[in-house]
C-alpha positions as CSV (number, residue, x, y, z in Angstrom):
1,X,-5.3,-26.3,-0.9
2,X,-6.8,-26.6,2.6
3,X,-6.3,-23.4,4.7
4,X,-6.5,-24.1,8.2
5,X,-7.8,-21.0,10.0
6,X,-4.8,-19.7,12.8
7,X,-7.8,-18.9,15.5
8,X,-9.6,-22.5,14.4
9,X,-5.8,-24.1,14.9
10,X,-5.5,-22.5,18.6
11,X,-9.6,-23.0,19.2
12,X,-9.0,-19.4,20.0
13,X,-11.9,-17.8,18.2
14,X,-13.1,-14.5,19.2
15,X,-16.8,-14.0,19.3
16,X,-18.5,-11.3,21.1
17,X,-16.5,-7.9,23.3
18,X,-16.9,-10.2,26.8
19,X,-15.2,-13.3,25.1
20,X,-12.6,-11.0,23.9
21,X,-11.7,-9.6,27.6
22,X,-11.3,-12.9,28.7
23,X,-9.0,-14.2,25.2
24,X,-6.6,-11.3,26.6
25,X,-6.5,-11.5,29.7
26,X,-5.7,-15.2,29.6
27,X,-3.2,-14.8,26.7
28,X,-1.7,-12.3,29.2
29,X,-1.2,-14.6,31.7
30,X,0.5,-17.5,29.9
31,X,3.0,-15.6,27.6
32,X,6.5,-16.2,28.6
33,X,8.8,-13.5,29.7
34,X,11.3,-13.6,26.9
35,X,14.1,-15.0,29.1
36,X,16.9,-17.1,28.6
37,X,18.9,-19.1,31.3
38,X,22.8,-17.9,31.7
39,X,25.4,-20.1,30.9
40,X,27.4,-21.6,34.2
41,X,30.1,-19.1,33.7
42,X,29.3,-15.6,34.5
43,X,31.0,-14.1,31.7
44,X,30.8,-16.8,29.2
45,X,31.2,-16.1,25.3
46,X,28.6,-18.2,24.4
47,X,24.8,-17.7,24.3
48,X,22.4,-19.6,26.7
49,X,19.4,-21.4,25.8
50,X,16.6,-21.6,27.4
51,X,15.8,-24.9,29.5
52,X,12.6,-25.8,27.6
53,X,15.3,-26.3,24.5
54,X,15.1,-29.8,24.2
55,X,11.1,-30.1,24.1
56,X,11.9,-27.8,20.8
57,X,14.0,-28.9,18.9
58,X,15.6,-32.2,17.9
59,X,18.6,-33.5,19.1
60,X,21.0,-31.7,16.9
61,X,19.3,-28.4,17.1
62,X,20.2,-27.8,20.9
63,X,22.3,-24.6,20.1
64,X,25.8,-24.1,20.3
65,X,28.5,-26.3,21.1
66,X,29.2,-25.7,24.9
67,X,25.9,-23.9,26.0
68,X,24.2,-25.8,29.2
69,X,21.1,-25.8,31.1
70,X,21.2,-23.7,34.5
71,X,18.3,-22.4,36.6
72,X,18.8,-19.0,36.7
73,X,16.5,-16.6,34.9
74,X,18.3,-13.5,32.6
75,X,17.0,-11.4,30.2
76,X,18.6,-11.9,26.8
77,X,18.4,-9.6,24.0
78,X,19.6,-9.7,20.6
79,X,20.5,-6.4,18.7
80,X,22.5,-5.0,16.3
81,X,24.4,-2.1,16.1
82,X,25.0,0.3,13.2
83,X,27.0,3.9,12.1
84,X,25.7,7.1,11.4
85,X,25.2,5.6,8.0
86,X,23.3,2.9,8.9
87,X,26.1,0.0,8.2
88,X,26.5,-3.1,10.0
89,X,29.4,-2.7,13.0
90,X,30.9,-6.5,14.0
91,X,33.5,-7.2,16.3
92,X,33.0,-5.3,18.9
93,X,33.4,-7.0,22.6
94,X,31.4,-7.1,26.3
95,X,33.6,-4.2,27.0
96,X,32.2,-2.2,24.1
97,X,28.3,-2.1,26.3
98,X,26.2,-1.2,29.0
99,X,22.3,-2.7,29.5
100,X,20.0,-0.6,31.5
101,X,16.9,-1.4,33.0
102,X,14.7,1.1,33.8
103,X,17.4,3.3,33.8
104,X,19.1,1.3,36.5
105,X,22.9,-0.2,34.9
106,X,22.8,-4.2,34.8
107,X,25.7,-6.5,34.7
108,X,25.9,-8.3,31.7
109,X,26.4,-11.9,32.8
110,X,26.8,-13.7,29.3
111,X,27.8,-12.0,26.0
112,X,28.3,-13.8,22.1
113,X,28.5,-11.9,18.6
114,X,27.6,-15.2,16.7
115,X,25.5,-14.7,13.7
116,X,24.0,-18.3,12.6
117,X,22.5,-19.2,16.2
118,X,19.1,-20.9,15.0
119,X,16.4,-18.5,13.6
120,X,12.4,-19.2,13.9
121,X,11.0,-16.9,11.2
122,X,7.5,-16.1,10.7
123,X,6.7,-15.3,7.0
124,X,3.1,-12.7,7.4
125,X,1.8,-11.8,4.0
126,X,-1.2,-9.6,3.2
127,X,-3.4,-10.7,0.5
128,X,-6.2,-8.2,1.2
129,X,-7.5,-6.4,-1.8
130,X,-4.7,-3.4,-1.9
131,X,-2.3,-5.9,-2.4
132,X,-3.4,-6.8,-5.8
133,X,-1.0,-5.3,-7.6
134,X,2.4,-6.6,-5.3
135,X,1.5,-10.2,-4.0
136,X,3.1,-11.7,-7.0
137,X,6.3,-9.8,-6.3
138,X,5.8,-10.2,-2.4
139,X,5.7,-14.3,-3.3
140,X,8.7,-14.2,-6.1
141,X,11.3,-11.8,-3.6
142,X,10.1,-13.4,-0.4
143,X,10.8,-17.4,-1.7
144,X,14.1,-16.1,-2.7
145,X,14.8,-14.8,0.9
146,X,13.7,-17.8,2.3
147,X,16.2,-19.6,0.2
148,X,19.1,-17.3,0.9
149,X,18.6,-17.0,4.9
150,X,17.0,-20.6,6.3
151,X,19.9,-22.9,7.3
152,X,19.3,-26.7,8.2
153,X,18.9,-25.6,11.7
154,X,16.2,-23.1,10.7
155,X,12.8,-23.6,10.8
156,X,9.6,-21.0,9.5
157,X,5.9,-20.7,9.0
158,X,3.8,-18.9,6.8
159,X,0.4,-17.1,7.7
160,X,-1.5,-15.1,5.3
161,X,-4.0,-12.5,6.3
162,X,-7.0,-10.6,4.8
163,X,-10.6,-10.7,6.4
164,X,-9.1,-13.5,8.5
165,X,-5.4,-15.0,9.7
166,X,-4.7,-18.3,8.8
167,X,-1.6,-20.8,9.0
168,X,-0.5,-22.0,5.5
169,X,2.4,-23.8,6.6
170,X,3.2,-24.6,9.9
171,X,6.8,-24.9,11.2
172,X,9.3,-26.8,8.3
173,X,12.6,-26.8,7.6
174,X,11.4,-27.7,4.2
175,X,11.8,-24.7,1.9
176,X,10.2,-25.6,-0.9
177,X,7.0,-26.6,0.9
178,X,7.5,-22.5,2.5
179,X,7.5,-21.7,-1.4
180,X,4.7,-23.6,-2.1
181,X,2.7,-22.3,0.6
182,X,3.0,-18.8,-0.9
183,X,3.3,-19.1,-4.2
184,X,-0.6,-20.5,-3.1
185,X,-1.9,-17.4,-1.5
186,X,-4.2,-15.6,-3.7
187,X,-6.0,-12.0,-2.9
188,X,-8.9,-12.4,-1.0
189,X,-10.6,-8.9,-0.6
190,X,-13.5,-9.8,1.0
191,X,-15.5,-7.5,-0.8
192,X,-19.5,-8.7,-1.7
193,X,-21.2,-8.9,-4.3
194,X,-24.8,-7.4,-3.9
195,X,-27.3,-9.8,-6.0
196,X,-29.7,-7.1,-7.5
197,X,-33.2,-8.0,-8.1
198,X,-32.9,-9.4,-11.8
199,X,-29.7,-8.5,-12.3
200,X,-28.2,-11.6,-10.3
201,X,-25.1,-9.6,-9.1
202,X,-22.2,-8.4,-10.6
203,X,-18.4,-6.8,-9.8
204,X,-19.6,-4.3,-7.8
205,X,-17.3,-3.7,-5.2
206,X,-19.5,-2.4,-1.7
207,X,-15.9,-1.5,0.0
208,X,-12.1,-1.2,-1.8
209,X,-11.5,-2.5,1.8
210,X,-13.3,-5.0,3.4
211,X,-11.2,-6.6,6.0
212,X,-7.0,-7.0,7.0
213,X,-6.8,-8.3,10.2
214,X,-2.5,-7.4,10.4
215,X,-2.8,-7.1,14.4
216,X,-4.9,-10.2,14.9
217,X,-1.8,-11.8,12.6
218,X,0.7,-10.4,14.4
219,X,-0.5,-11.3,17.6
220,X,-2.0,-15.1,16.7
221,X,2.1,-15.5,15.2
222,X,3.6,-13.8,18.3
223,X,1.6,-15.9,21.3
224,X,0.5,-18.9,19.3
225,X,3.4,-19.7,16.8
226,X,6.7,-17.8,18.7
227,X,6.1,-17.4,22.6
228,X,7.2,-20.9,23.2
229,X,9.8,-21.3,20.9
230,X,13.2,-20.7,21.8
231,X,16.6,-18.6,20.0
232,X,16.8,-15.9,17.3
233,X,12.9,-15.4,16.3
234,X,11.8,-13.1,14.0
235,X,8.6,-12.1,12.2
236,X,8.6,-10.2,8.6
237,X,5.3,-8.8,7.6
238,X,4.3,-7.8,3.4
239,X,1.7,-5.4,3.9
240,X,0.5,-1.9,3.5
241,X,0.3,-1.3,6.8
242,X,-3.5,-0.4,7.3
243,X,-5.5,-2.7,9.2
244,X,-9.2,-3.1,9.1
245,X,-11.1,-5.5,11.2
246,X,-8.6,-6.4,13.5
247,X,-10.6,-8.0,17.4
248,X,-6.9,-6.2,18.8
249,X,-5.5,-3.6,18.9
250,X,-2.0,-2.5,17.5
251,X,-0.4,-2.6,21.6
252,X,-2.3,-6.0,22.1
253,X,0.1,-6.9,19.1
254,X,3.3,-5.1,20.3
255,X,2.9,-6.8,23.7
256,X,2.7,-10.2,22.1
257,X,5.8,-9.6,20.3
258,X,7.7,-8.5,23.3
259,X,6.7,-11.1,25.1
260,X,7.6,-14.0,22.3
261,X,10.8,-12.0,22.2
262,X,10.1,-11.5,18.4
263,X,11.7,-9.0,15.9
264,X,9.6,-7.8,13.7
265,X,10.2,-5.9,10.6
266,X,7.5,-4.5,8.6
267,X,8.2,-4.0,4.7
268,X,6.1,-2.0,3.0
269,X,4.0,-3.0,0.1
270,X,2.0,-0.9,-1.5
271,X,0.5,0.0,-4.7
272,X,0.1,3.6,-4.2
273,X,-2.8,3.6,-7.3
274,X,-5.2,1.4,-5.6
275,X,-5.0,4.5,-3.1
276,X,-5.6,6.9,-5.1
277,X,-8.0,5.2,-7.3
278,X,-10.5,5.2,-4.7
279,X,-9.6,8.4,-3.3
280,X,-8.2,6.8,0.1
281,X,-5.4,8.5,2.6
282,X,-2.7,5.8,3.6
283,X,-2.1,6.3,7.2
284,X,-0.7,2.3,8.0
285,X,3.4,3.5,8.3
286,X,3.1,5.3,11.6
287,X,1.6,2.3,13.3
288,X,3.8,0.1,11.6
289,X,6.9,2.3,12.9
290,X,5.8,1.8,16.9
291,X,5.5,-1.8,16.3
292,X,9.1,-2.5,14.8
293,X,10.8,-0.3,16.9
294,X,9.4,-1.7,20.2
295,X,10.2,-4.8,19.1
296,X,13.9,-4.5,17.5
297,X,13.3,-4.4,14.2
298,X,12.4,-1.5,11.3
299,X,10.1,-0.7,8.9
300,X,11.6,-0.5,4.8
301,X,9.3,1.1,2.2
302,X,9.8,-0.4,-0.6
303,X,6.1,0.6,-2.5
304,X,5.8,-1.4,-5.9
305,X,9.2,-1.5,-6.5
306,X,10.8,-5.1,-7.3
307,X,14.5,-4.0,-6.7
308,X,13.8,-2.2,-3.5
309,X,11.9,-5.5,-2.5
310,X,15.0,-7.6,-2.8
311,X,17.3,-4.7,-1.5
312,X,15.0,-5.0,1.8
313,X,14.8,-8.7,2.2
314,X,18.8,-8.7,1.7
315,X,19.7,-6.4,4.7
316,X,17.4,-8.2,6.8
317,X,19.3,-11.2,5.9
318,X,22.7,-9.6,6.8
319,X,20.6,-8.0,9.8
320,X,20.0,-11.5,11.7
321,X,23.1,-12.6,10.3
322,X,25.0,-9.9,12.2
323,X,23.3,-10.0,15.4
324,X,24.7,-9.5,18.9
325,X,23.4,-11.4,21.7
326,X,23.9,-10.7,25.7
327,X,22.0,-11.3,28.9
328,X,21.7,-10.2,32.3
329,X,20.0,-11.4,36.0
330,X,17.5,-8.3,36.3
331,X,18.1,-6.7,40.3
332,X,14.8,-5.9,40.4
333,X,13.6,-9.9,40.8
334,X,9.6,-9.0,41.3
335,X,8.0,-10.9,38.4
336,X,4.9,-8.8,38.7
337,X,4.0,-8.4,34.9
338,X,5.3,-5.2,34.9
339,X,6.2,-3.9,31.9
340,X,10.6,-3.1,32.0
341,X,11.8,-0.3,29.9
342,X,15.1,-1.6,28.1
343,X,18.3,0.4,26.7
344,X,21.8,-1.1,25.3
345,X,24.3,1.6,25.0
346,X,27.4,1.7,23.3
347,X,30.5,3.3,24.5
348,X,31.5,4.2,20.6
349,X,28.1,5.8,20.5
350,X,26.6,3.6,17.4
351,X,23.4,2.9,17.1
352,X,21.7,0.3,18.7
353,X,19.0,-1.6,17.0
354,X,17.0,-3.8,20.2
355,X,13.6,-4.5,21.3
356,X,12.8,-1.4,23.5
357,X,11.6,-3.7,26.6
358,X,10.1,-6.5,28.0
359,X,7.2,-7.8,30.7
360,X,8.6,-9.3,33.9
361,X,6.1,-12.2,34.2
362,X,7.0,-15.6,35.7
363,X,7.3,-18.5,32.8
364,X,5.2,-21.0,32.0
365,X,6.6,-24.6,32.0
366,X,6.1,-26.2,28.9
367,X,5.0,-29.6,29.1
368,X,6.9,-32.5,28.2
């Protein structure tokens, strides 16, 4: 199998600390404020689409039956909301929520609770070398999922990371070419192999970890793979957590998620032995934990374990399956890249489960 390198794909490659400035600052200025256009009616039931739609998807993946094209810009947020216990809570109406925006109250100008709007979902697995132990789990539990949650109006990619990120499978619908491309990635540690005079070499390992570039993943599947798509996206990462290598930073990756409008939930991976085997701390959990919670989504530790695995990928499934989904025309109108602080609030006082805010930049057209 051909892998076709994510940076090589976007001719985005990253040389030196001066090209670097300038690959932000220009990502910066042509991500999309995750926004989507308000249906005609002020408080119609169902969920706009944005107006680039129809350059996205073909004809019979334009949304829901009903939603139309207007030019006014909202803010649209999917969420769910959950007990004390953490269960699911449906049927709730408008009525049942307030939006705030920088602590200023909003008026929610559309409102749906429908669960099979169309997903993009972005598959990131970790084959670095502390994965050894899990991939083959990762690949068997993660085909399954994809199985179990893509719908014919789906579509998802995979990208598999280590001392680099690259695209495996670009957007399908296809999932058995998604299994395939999985079931294909194989550890990749990056570790050398010193060539000894006279000896020529051997499996000495310089570094247990030589490279796993999870925020230069995150971010290539945020601005390069999700910013210009449109509906429910989401981004599921296998990993451990730790990243080594990265050009970014973990807020360079949090920002790109906001502004794709992407969930991202983080399970956790790990074989805690590698760890300990070479006498390493795991730190990669905290970071993990700002990314999914400024984006709307959560972090499950499921270590080794097969059964937690599934348990994980399953709520997730009844997680995007049960989404709410509302908008509102922001008062303050200044697109000035300024970054909005975001709160839903429920008058039963569940929890709410939503991407924590967003950056009020103007959007790009996307050409036809």
């Amino acid at each position: 199998m051909t892998k076709l390198s994510v940076f090589h794909r976007f001719s985005r490659t990253v040389p030196s600390a001066c090209a670097l400035a300038g690959f932000i600052i220009g990502a910066a200025a042509t991500c999309a404020l995750a926004q989507n256009p308000a249906p005609q009616a002020a408080d119609a039931q169902t969920p706009a689409v944005q107006e680039s739609a129809d350059s996205q998807k073909p004809e019979n993946d334009q949304g829901p039956a009903g939603t139309v094209k207007v030019n006014v810009d909202v803010v649209g947020l999917f969420f769910n909301v959950k007990d004390k216990h953490g269960a699911l809570i449906p049927n709730l109406t408008k009525d049942d929520f307030q939006v705030f925006e920088d602590g200023t109250p909003q008026t929610i100008k559309y409102f749906s609770a429908e669960s099979n709007l169309p997903l993009t979902l972005g598959m990131l697995i970790d084959s670095s070398g502390s994965q050894r132990n899990v991939l083959d789990m990762e690949k068997q539990v993660g085909g399954a999922f994809l199985k179990q949650i893509l719908t014919d109006k789906d579509e998802a990619f995979v990208i598999d990371f280590n001392v680099d990120a690259e695209l495996v499978q670009d957007f399908t619908r296809d999932v058995h070419r998604l299994q395939a491309a999985m079931n294909k990635v194989k550890i990749n540690s990056g570790i050398t192999m010193p060539t000894l005079p006279g000896a020529g070499g051997g499996p000495v390992p310089t570094a247990p970890t030589a490279g796993t570039v999870l925020y230069d993943a995150v971010y290539l599947s945020s601005h390069d793979m999700l910013a210009k798509e449109v509906g429910r996206k989401a981004m599921i990462l296998l990993t451990d957590g730790e990243d080594e290598g990265s050009r970014l930073k973990i807020k360079d990756a949090i920002e790109a998620a906001q502004k794709a409008d992407a969930i991202v939930y983080v399970l956790l991976c790990a074989d805690r032995g590698f760890y300990g085997s070479f006498q390493l701390g795991y730190s990669g959990e905290g970071e993990m934990r700002k990314l999914t919670e400024q984006t709307g989504g959560r972090v499950i530790n499921v270590g080794n374990k097969f059964d937690k695995l599934k348990q994980a990928f399953d709520q997730i499934a009844a997680e995007l399956r049960s989404q709410y989904n509302l908008g509102y025309t922001p008062l303050n109108t200044k697109l000035d890249g300024s970054y909005r602080k975001l709160e839903i609030k429920c008058k039963q006082n569940y929890k709410i489960q939503s991407r924590a805010g967003y950056y009020a930049t103007a959007r790009e057209p996307l050409p036809h």
